[in-house]
LUMGUDO-722668 format. One record per residue: residue number from 1; x, y, z of N, C-alpha, C in turn. Coordinates in steps of 0.2 Angstrom, whole numbers, always signed. Each point is the difference from the previous one (the first is absolute). Example, Ala and Ser with C-alpha at 12.3 -4.5 7.8 and 13.67 -1.06 7.14 Angstrom:
! LUMGUDO-722668
+-----+-------+-------+-------+-------+-------+-------+-------+-------+-------+
|   n |    nu |    nv |    nw |   cau |   cav |   caw |    cu |    cv |    cw |
+-----+-------+-------+-------+-------+-------+-------+-------+-------+-------+
|   1 |   +66 |   -28 |   +39 |    -4 |    +6 |    +0 |    +4 |    +6 |    +0 |
|   2 |    -2 |    +5 |    -4 |    +4 |    +6 |    +1 |    -4 |    +5 |    +3 |
+-----+-------+-------+-------+-------+-------+-------+-------+-------+-------+
END
This chain:
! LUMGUDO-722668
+-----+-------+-------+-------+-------+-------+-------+-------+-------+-------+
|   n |    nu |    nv |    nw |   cau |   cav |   caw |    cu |    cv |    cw |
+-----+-------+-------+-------+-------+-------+-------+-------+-------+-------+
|   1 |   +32 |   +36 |   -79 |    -4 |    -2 |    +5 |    +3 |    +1 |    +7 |
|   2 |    -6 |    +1 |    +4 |    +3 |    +4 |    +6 |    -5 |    -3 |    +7 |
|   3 |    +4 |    -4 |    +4 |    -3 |    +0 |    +7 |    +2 |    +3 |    +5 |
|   4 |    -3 |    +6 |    +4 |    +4 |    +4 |    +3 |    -3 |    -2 |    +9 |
|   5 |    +1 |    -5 |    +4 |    -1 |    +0 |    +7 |    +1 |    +6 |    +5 |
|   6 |    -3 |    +0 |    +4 |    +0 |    +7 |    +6 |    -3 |    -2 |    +5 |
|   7 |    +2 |    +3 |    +8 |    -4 |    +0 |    +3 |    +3 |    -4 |    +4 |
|   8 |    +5 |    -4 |    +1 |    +2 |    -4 |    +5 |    +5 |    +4 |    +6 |
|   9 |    +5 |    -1 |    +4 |    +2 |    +1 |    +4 |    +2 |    -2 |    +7 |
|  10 |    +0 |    +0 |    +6 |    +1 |    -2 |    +6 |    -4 |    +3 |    +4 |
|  11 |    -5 |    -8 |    +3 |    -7 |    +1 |    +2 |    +0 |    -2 |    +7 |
|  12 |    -3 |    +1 |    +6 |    -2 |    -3 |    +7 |    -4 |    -5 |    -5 |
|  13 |    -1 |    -9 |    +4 |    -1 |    -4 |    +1 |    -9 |    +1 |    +0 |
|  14 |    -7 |    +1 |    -1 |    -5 |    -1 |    +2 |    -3 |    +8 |    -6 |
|  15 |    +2 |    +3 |    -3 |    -1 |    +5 |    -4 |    -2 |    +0 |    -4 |
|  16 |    -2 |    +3 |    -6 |    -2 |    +0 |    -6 |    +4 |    +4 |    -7 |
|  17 |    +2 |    -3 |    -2 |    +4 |    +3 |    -7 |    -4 |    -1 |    -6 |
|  18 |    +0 |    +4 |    -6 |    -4 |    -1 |    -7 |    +8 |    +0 |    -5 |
|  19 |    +1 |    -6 |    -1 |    +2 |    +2 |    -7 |    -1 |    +3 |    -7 |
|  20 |    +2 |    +2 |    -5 |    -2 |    +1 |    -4 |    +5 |    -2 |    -8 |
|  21 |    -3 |    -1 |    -6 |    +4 |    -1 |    -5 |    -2 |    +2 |    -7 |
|  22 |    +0 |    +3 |    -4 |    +0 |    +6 |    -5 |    +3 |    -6 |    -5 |
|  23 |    -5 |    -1 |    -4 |    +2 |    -3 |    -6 |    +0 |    +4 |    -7 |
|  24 |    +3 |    +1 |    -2 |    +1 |    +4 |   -10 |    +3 |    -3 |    -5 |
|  25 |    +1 |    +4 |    -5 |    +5 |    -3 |    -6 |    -5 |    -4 |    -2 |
|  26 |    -5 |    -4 |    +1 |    -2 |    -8 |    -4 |    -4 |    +2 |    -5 |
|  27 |    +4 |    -2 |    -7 |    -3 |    +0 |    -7 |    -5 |    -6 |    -1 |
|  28 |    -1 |    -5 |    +6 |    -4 |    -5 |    -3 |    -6 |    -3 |    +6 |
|  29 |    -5 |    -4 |    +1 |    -1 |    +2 |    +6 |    +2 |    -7 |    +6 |
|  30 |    -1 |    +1 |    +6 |    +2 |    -5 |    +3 |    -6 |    +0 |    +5 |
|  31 |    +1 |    -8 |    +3 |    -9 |    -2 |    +2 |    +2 |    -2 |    +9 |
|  32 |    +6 |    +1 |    +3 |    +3 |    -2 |    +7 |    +3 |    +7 |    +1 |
|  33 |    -3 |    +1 |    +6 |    +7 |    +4 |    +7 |    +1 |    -4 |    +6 |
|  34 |    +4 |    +2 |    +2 |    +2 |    -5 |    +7 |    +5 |    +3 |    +4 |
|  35 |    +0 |    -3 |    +7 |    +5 |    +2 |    +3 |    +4 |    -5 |    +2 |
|  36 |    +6 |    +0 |    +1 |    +6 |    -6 |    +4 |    +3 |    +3 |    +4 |
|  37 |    +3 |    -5 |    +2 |    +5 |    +3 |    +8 |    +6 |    -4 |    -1 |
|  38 |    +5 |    +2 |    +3 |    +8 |    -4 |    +0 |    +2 |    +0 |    +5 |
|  39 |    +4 |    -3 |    +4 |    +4 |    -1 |    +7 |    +6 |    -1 |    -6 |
|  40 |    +7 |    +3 |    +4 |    +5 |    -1 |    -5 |    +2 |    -5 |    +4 |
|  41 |    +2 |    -8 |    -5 |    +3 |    -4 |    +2 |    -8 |    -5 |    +0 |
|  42 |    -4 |    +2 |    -4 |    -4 |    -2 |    +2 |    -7 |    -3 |    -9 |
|  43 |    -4 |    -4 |    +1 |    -3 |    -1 |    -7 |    -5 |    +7 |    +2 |
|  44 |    -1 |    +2 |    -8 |    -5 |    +6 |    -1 |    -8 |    -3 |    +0 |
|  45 |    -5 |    +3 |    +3 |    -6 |    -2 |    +5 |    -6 |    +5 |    -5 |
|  46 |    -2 |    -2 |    -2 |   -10 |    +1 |    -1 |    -1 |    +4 |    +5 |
|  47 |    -3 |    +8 |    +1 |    -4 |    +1 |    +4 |    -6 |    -1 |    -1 |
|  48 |    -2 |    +6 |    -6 |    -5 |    -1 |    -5 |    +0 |    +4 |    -6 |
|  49 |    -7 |    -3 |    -4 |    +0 |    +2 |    -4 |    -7 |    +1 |    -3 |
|  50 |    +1 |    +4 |    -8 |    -9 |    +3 |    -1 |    +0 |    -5 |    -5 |
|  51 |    -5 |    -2 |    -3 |    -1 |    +0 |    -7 |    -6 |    +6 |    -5 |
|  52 |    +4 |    +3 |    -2 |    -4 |    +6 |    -2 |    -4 |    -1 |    -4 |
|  53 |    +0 |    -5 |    -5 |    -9 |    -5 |    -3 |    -6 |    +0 |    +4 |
|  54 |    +2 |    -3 |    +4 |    -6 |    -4 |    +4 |    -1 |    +2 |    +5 |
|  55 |    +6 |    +8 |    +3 |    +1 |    +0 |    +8 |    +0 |    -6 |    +5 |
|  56 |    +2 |    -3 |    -2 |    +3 |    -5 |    +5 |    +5 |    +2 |    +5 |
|  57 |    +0 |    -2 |    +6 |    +5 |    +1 |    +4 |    +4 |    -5 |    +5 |
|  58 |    +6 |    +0 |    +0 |    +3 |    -7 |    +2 |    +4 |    +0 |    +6 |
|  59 |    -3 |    +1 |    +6 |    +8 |    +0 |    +6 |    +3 |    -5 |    +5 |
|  60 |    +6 |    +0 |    -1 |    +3 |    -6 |    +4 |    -3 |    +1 |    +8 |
|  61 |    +1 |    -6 |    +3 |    -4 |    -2 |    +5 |    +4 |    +3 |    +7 |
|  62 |    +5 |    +3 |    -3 |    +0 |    +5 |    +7 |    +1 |    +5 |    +1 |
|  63 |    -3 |    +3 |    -5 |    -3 |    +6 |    +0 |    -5 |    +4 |    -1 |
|  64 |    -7 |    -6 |    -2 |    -5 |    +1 |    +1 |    -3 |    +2 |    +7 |
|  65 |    -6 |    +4 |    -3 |    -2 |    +5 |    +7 |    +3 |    +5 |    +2 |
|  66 |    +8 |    +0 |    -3 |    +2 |    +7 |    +4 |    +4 |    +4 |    -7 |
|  67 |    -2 |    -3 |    -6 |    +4 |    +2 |    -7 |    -6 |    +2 |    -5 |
|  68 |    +0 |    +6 |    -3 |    -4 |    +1 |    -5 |    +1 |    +1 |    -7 |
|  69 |    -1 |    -3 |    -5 |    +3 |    +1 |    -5 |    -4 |    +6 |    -4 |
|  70 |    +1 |    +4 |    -6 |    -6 |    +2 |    -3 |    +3 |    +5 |    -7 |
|  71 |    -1 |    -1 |    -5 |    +0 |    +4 |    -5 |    -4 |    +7 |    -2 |
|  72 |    +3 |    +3 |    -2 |    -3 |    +8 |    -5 |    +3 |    -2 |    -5 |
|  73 |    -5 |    -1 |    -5 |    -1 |    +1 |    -8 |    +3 |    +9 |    -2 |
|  74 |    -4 |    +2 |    +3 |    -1 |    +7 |    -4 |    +9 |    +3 |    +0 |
|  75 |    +3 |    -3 |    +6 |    +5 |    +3 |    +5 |    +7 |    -5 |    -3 |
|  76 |    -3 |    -6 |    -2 |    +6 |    -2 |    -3 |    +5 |    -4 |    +8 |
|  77 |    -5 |    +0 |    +5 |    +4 |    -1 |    +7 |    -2 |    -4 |    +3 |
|  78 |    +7 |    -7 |    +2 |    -4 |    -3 |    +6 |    +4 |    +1 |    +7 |
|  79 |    -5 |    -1 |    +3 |    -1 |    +1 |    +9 |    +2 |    -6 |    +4 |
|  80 |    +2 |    +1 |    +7 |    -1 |    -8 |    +3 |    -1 |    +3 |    +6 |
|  81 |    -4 |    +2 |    +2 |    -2 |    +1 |    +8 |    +5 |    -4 |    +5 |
|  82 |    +3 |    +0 |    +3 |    +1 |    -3 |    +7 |    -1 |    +1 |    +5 |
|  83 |    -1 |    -6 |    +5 |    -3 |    +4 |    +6 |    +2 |    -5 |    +4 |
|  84 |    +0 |    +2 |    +7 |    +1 |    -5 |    +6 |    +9 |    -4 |    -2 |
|  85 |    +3 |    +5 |    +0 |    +8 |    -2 |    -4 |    +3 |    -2 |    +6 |
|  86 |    +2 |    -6 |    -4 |    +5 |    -6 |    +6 |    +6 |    -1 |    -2 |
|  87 |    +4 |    +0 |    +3 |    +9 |    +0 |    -2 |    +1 |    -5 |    -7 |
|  88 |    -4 |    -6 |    +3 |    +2 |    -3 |    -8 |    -4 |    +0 |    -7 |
|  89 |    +0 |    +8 |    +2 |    -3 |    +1 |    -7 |    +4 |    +4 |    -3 |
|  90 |    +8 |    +2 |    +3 |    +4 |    +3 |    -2 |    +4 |    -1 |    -6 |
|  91 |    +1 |    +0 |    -6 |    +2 |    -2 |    -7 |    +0 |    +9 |    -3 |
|  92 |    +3 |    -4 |    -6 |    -2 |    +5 |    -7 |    -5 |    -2 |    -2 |
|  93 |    -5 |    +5 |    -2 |    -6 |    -1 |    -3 |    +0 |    +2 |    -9 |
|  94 |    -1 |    -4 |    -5 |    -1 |    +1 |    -6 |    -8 |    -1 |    -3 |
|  95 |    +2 |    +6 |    -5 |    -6 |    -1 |    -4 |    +0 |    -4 |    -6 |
|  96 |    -6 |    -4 |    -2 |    +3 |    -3 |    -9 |    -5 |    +1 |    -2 |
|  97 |    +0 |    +0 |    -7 |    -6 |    -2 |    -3 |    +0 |    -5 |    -8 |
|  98 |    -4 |    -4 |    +0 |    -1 |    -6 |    -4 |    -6 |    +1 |    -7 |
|  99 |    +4 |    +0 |    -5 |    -2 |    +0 |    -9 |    -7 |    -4 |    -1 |
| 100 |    -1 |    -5 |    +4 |    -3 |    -5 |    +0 |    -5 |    +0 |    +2 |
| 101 |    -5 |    -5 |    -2 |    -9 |    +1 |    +4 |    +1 |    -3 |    +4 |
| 102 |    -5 |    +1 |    +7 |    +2 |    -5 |    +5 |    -4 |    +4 |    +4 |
| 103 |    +0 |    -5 |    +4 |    -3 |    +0 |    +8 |    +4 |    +5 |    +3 |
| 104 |    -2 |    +1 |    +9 |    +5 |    +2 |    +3 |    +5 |    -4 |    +2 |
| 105 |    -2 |    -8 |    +2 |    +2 |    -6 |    +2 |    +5 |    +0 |    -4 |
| 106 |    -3 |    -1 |    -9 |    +8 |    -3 |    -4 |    +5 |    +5 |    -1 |
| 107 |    -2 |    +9 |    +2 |    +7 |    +4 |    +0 |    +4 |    +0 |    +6 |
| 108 |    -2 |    -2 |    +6 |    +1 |    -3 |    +4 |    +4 |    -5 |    +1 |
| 109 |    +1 |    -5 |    -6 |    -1 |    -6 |    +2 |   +11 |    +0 |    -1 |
| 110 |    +2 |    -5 |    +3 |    +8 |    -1 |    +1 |    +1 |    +4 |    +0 |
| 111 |    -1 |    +6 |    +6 |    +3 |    +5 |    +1 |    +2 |    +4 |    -3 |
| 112 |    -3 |    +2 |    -5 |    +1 |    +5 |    -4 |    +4 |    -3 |    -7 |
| 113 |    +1 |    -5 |    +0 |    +2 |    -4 |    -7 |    -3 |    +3 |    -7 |
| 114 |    -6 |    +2 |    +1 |    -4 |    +1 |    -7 |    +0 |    +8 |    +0 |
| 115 |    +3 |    +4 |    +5 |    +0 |    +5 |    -2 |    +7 |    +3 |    -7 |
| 116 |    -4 |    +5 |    -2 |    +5 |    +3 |    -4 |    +4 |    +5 |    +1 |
| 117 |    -3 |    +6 |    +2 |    +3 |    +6 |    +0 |    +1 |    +0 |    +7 |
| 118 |    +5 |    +3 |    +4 |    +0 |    +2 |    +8 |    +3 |    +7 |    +2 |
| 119 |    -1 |    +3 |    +5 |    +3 |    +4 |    +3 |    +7 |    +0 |    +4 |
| 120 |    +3 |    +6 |    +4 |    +7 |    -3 |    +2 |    +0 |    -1 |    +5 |
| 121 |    -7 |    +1 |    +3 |    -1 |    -2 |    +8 |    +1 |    +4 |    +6 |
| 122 |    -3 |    +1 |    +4 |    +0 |    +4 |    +6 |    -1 |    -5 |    +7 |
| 123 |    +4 |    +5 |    +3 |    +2 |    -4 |    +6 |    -4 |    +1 |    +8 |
| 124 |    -6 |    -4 |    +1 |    -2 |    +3 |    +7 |    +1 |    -6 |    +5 |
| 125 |    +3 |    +7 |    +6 |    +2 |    -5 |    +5 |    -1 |    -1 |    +8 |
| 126 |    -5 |    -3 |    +1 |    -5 |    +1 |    +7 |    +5 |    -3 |    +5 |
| 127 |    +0 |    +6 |    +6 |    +5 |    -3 |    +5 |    -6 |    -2 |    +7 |
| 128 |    +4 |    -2 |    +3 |    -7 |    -4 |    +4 |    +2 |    +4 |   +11 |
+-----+-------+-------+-------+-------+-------+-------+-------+-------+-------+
END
């Protein structure tokens, strides 16, 4: 099992960056992707997330409006648009994804608590 993040790096403040996360390996299937973020020194944060049943879509309230989540089935790939990038959105960004059915809310839900599998994390860091 494999989540492979990309796309991060060292952004001006007000910009647009797309993530990316490359899921493989799964012998079995899974019903959540999502995205988290970390400050070190810090608790790990919900940005958002899909549920791939129902397409449900779930994002934390500060970065609605300016965050887009969105999956490719075919591609195996989730995305996160960012846009309008503001220094405190500076973190590692990880991918996870969850075994479980569910909303986008409950993969979501305790910050990634119910996820399973994750990624190593990529680091974008918007200077202002």
């Amino acid at each position: 099992v494999q989540l492979v993040e990309s796309g991060g790096g060292l952004v001006q403040a007000g910009v647009s960056v797309t993530l990316s996360c490359v899921v493989s390996g799964f012998t079995m299937p899974y019903y959540g992707v999502g995205w988290f973020r970390q400050v070190p020194g810090k608790e790990r944060e919900a940005v958002s997330c899909v549920g791939i049943s129902d397409t449900s879509t779930y994002y934390t309230d500060s970065v609605k409006g300016r965050f887009t989540i969105s999956w490719d089935t075919a591609k195996n790939t989730l995305y996160l648009q960012m846009s309008s990038l503001k220094p405190d959105d500076t973190a590692v960004y990880y991918c996870a994804t969850d075994l479980q059915l569910g909303t986008a809310h409950y993969h979501c839900a305790r910050n990634g608590a119910e996820m399973d599998y994750w990624g190593k994390g990529i680091l974008v860091t918007v200077s202002s």
